[in-house]
C-alpha positions in Angstrom: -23.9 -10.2 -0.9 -22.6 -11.6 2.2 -22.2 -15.3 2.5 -23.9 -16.6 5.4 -23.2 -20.5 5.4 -19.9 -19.5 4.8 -17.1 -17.9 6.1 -13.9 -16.5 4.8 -10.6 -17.8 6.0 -7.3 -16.0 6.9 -3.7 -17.6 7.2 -1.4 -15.6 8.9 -2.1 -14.1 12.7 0.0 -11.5 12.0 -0.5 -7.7 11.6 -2.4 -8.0 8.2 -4.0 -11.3 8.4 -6.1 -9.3 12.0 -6.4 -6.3 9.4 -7.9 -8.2 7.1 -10.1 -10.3 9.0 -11.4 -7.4 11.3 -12.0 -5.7 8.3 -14.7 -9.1 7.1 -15.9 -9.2 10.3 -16.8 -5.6 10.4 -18.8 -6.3 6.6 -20.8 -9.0 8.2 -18.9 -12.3 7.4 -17.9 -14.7 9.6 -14.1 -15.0 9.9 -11.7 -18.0 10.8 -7.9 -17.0 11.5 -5.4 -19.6 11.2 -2.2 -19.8 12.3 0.5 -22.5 13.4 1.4 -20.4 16.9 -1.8 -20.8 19.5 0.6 -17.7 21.2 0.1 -15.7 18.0 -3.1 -16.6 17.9 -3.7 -15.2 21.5 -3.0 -11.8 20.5 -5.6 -11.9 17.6 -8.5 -10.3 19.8 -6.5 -8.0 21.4 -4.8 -7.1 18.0 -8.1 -6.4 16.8 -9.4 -4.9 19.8 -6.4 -2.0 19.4 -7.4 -1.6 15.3 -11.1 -1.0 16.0 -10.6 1.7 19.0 -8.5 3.5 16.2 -11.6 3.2 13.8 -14.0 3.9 16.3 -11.5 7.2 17.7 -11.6 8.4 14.0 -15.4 8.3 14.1 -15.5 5.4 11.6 -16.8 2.7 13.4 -19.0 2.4 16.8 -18.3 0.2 19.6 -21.7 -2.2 19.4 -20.4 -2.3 16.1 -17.3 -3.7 16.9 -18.2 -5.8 19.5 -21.1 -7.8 17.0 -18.0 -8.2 14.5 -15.7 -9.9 17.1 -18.1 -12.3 18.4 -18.3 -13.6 13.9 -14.2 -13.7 14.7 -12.5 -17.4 15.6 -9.2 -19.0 16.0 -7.9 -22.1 14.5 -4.5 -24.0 14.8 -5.8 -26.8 12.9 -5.8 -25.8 9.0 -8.1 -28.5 7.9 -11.1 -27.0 10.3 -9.9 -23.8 9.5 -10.9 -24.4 5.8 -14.1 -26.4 6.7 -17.0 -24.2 5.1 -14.8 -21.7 3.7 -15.5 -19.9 0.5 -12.4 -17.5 0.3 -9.2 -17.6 2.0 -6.8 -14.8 2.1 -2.9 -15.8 2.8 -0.7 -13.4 4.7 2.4 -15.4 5.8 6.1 -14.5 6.0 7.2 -13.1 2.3 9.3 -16.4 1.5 8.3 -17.6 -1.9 8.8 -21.4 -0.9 6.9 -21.3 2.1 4.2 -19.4 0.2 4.4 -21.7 -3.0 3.8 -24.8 -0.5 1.3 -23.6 1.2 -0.8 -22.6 -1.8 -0.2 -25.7 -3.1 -1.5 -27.7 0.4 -4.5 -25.0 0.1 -5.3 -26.0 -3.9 -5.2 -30.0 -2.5 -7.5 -29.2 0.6 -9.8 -26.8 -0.7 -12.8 -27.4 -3.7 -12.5 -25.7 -6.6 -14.9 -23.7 -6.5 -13.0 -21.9 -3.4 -11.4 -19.1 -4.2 -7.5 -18.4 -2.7 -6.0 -15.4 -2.4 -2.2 -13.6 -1.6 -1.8 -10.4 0.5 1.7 -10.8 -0.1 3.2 -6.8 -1.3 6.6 -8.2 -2.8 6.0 -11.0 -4.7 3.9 -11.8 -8.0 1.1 -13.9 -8.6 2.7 -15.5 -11.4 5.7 -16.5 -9.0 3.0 -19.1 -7.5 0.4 -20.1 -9.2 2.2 -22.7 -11.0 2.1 -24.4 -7.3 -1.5 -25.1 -8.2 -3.6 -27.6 -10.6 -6.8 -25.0 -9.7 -5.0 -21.4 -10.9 -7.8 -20.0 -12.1 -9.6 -19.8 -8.6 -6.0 -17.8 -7.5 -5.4 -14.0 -7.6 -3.7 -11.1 -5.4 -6.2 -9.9 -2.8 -4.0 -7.1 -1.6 -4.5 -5.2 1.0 -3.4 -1.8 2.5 -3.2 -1.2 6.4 -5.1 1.6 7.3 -6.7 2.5 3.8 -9.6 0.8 2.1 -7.8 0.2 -1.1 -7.5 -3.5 -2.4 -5.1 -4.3 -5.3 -6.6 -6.7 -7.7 -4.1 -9.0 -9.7 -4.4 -12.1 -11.7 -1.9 -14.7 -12.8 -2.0 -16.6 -16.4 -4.7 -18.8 -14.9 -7.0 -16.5 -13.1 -10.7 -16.4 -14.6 -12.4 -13.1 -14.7 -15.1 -15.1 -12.5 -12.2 -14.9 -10.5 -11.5 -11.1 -10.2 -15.7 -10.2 -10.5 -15.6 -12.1 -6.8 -12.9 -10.7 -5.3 -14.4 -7.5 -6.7 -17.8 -7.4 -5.4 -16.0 -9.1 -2.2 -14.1 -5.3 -1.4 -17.2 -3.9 -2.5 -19.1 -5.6 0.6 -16.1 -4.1 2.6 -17.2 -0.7 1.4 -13.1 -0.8 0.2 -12.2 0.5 -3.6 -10.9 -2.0 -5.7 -8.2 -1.6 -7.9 -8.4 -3.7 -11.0 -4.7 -3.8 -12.5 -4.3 -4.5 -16.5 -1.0 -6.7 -15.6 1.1 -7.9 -12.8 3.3 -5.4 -11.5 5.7 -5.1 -8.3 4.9 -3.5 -5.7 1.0 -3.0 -7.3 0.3 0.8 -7.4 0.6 3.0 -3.9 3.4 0.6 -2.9 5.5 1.5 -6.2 5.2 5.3 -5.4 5.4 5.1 -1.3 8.2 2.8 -1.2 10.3 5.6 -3.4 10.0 8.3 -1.2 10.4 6.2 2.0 13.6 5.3 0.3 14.7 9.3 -0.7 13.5 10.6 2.4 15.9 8.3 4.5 18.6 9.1 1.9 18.2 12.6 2.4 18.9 12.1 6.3 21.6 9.4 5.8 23.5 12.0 3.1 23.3 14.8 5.2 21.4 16.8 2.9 18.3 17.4 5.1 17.3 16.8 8.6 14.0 14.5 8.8 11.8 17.7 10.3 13.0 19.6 7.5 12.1 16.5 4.9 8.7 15.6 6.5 8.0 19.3 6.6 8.8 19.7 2.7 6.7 16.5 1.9 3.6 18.1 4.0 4.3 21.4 2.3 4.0 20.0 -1.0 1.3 17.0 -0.1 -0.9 18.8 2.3 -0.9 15.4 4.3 -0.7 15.2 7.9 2.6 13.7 8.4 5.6 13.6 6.2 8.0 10.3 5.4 9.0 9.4 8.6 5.9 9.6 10.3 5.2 7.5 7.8 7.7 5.2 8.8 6.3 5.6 12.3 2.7 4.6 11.4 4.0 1.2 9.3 6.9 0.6 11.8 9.9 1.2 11.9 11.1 -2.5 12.4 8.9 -3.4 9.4 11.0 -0.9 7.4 13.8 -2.5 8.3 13.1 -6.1 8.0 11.6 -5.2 4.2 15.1 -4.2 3.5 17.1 -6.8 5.2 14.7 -9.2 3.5 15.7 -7.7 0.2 18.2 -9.9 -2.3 21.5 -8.4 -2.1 21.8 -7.3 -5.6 25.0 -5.5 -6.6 23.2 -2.4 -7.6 21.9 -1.9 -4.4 24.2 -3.1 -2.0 25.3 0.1 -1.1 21.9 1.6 -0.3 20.5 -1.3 1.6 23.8 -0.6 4.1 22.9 2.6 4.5 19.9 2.4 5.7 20.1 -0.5 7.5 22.4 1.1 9.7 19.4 4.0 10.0 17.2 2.0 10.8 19.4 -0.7 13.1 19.8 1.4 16.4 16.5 2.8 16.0 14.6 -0.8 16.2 17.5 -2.3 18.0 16.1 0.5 21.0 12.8 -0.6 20.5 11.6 2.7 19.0 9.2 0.6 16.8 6.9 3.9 15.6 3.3 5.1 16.9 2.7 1.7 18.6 5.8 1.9 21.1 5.0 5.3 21.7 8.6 6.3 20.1 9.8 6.0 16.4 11.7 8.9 14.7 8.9 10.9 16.5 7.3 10.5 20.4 3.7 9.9 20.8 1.1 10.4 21.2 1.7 14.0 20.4 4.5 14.4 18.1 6.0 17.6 16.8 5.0 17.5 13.6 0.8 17.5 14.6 2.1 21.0 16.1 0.4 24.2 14.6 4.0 25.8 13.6 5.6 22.7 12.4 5.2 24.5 8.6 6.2 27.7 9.7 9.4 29.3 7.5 9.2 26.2 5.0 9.9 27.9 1.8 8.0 26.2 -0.6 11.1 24.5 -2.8 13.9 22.7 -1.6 16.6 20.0 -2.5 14.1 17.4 0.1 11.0 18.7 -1.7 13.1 18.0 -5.3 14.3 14.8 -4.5 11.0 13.9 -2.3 8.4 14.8 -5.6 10.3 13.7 -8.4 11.0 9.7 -6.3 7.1 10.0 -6.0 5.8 11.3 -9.6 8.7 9.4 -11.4 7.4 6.5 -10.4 3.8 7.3 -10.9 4.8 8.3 -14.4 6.3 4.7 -14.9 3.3 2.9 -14.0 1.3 5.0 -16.5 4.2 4.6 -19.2 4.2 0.1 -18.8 -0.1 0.3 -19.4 -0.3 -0.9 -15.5 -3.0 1.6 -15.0 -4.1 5.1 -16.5 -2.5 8.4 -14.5 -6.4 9.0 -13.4 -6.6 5.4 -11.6 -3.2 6.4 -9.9 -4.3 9.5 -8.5 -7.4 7.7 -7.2 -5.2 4.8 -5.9 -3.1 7.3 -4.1 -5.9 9.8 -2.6 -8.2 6.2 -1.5 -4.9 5.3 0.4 -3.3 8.8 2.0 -6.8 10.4 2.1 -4.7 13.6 0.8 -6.8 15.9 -1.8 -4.3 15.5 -4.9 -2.0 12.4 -6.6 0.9 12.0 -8.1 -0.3 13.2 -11.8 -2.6 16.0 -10.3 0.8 17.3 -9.0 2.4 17.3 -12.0 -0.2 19.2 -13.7 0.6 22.2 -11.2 4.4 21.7 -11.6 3.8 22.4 -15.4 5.1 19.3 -17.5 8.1 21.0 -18.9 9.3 21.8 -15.4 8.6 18.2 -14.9 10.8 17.3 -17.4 13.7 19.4 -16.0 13.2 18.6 -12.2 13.7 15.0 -13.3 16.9 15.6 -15.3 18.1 17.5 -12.1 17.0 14.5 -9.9 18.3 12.0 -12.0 16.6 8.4 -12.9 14.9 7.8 -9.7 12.6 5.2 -11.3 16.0 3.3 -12.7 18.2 4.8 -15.6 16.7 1.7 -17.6 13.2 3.9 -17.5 14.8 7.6 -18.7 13.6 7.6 -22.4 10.3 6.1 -21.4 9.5 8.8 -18.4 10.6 11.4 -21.0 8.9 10.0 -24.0 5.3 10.0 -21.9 5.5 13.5 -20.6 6.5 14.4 -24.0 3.8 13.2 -25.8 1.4 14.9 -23.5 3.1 18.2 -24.6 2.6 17.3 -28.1 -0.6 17.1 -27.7 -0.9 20.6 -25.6 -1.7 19.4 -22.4 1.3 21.1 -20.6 -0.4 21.6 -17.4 -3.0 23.4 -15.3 -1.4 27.0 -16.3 -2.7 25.5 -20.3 -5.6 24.5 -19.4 -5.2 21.0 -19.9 -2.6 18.4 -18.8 -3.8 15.1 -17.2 -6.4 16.8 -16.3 -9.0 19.5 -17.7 -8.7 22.6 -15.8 -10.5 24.8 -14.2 -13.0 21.8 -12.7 -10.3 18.7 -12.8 -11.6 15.5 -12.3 -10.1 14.4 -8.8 -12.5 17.4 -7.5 -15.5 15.5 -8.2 -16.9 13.6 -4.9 -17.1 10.7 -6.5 -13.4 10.0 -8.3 -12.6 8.1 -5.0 -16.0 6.9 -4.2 -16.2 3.3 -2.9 -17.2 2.2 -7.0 -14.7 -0.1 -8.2 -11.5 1.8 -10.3 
């Protein structure tokens, strides 16, 4: 049930924090954004404004609609009235864990206990935080997707299953899909498989092995989605790409890679081809070649992108299965909630066969981190033990011929 004495508060005027709070607004709450800038907050409405014509073009909002949920929409530099009446607030803030840690720990000192506080934040883990707090039980992940109506659910060592139910039946009033995780884990569930084949697919381009029509083509052959990898990149940004990587800890092991696509992605932003918003990415808009009719034509339905692409993808779909994250089913409906695309990760697998799946990965290599070979080869194989090679069986990680992810309501708005 909506709250209507109180309102829900969001820190961070950024791209996800108007996201988010459009996305309350929309469900009926009243919404307070907070941020430090009064400049960033002067782009909040229009921010919004550009979101809901994209929901309203795609037929999934109308415009009195949109107009009622901006007027429940206000701005606040000050944090204390900000937090005045507020009954959940959602953090998205730059991904620095100090700032984040003092903030939440300002939040725990300001707000009741009985408010709950939540992180958007898509690198770093609940339990990297919540020690900030004397109240982490009222504290959890509240994450978010841009463009999707999937919500990752986490809690820390504290968090109360009061906690989660909230937050739960609080995406539920977004008409979102909640995703319940057993345990904290990078990256949650769509961002551990996306991230991969981001990574590949720029590989592929910066090694000379494909050109990035002919790996967005081999990613739409095999996906059926709309786009491939780099419109991908397009839609999130292409500076947002790049500042996820320059952001990352140089670690020995990837050093290498993190230079290499840096200096991909460098010129690119540096031009301000930012994606679909600038109107140029890897791809011009608003009417880029791959949306053409023929962009499939002559794609042969295997190749060293589609190899490379599918394995970074279903590797680490398999690895979330294998560490008891979540179940391949919940995956699958994590993935086709988010991409809107008919079939996930473990779906595709079942068409591959599973002992193909075992060889592509051994040609591919340990995508998902050498560390995780016996583990990705130990789950497959106990599926084959059991007979459950695939759809050509029968059986796999599905039941074949009426699989599960067919049914209407496997990504229906219920909870995971």
């Amino acid at each position: 049930m909506v709250h209507t004495n109180a309102h829900v508060c969001f820190i961070g005027g950024g791209t996800m924090g108007c996201y988010n709070a459009l996305l309350a607004a929309l469900a009926g709450h009243r919404v307070v954004l907070y941020d430090v800038s009064e400049e960033t907050l002067l782009r909040v409405l229009p921010t919004m404004n550009d979101m809901a014509s994209h929901m309203i073009a795609a037929g999934l909002q109308d415009a009195d609609g949109v107009a009622t949920a901006l007027e429940r929409v206000g701005t606040e530099t000050d944090l204390a009235k900000a937090l005045d009446g507020a009954w959940l607030v959602s953090e998205s803030v730059f991904e620095d864990i100090m700032l984040k840690r003092d903030l939440f720990a300002k939040l725990d000192r300001m707000c009741s206990p009985d408010v709950l506080l939540t992180t958007n934040s898509s690198a770093l883990l609940v339990s990297d935080m919540e020690d900030a707090l004397e109240h982490g039980e009222r504290f959890a992940a509240l994450h978010s997707h841009l463009g999707a109506m999937l919500f990752d659910i986490v809690g820390g060592p504290r968090t109360t299953s009061d906690t989660k139910e909230k937050l739960q039946d609080y995406v539920k009033q977004l008409g979102g899909v909640a995703l319940m995780l057993e345990k904290e884990s990078k990256g949650y569930v769509f961002n551990a498989m996306i991230g991969p084949v981001l990574t590949a697919a720029m590989l592929l381009v910066i090694n000379g092995v494909a050109t990035v029509p002919e790996v967005d083509r081999a990613w739409m052959k095999r996906t059926k989605s709309p786009m491939g990898p780099f419109g991908m990149i397009d839609l999130f940004g292409t500076s947002l790409i790049y500042d996820s990587w320059n952001n990352r800890p140089d670690e020995a092991a990837f050093a290498e890679m993190k230079f290499k696509i840096l200096s991909l992605l460098a010129p690119i932003v540096g031009a301000g081809r930012l994606g679909m918003k600038t109107g140029w990415g890897f791809y011009a808009y608003p009417e880029p070649v791959y949306a053409a009719p023929d962009f499939l034509d002559g794609q042969p339905d295997t190749s060293s992108a589609d190899y490379t692409l599918t394995a970074a993808w279903t590797q680490n779909a398999v690895l979330l299965a294998a560490n008891e994250i979540v179940s391949p089913q919940v995956v699958d409906q994590a993935w086709m909630v988010a991409t809107r695309q008919p079939k996930g990760p473990f779906a595709i697998l079942d068409d591959i066969g599973l002992e193909r799946a075992l060889i592509l990965f051994g040609i591919s290599g340990p995508l998902a981190g050498p560390e995780n070979v016996e583990k990705l080869q130990a789950f497959l194989l106990t599926q084959l033990k059991q007979g459950k090679a695939g759809r050509d069986s029968g059986a796999g990680f599905y039941t074949y011929p009426e699989p599960a992810y067919l049914q209407a309501e496997f990504i229906s708005g219920e909870a995971i």
